[in-house]
C-alpha positions as CSV (number, residue, x, y, z in Angstrom):
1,X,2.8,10.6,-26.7
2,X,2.7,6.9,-27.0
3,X,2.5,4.5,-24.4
4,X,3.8,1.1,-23.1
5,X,2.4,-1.4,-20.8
6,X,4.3,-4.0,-19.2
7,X,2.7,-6.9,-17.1
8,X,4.2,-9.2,-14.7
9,X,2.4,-12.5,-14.7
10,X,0.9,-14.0,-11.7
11,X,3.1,-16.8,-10.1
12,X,1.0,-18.5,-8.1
13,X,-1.5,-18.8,-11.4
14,X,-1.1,-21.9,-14.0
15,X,-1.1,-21.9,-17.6
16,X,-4.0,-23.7,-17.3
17,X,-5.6,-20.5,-15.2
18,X,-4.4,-18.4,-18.2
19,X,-5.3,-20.6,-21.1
20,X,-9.1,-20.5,-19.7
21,X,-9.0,-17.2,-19.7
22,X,-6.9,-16.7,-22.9
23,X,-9.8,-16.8,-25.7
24,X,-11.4,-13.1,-23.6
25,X,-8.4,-12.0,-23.5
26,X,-7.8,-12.7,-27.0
27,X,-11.4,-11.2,-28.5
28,X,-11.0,-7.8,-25.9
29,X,-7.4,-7.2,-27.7
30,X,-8.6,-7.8,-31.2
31,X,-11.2,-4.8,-30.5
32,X,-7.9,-2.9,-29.3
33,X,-6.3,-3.9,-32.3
34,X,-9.1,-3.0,-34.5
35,X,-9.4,0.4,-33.5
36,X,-5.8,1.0,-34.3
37,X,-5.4,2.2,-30.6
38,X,-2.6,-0.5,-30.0
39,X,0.4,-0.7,-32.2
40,X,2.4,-3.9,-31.0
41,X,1.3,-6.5,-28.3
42,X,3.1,-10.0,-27.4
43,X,4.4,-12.2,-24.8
44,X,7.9,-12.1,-23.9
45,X,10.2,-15.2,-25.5
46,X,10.3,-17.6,-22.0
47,X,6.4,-18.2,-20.6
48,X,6.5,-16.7,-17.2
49,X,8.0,-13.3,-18.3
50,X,5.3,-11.2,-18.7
51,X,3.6,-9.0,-21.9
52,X,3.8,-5.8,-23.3
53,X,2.1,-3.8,-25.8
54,X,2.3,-0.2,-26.8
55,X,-0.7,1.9,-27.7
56,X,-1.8,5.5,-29.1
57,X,-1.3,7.0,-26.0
58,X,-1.9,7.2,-22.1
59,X,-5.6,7.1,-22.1
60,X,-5.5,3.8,-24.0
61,X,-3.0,1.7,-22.4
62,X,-5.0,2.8,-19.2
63,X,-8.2,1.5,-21.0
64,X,-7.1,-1.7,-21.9
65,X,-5.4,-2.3,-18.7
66,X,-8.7,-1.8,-16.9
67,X,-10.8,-3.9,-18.8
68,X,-8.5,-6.9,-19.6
69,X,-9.7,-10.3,-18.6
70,X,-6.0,-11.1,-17.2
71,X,-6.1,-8.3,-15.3
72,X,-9.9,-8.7,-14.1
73,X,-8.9,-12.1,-12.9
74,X,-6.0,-11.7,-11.2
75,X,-3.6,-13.6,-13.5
76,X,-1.2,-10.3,-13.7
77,X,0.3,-9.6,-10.5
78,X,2.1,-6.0,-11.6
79,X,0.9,-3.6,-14.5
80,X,3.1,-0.9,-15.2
81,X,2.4,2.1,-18.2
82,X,5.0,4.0,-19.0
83,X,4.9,7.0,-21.4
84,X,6.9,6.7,-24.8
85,X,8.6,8.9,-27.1
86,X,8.7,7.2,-30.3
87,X,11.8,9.1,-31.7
88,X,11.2,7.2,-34.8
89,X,7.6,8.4,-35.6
């Protein structure tokens, strides 16, 4: 079964605090991305929203959740992973 993170940015953090932290970020989901283990990743249409991306599975979105640089420096303030069924698969 697929899975989907959601993240809640940080509102005490700046986009200056993200954008510093942005080019990790960036190179830890291209590995992600490269081993086909997420499927769709983005930002939400107004900044201040949050993300969310949807992978393989559990064990993957738990994975990327732990060793994101967002996450590792406290620039998300909630993670949530649900479990999908991608009636369309």
């Amino acid at each position: 079964m697929k899975a989907v993170i959601f993240y809640e940015h940080a509102t005490d953090k700046t986009m200056d605090e993200f954008m510093a932290v942005f080019p990790r970020h960036e190179e830890f989901e291209a590995e992600f991305i490269k081993s086909e283990k997420v499927l769709g990743t983005g930002a939400f249409g107004n900044p201040g929203e949050g993300a969310m991306a949807i992978f393989v599975d559990k064990q993957a979105a738990e994975a990327f959740v732990n060793g994101d640089p967002f996450v590792q420096e406290g620039l998300i303030a909630k993670v949530t992973i649900r479990e999908w069924n991608d009636e369309l698969a």
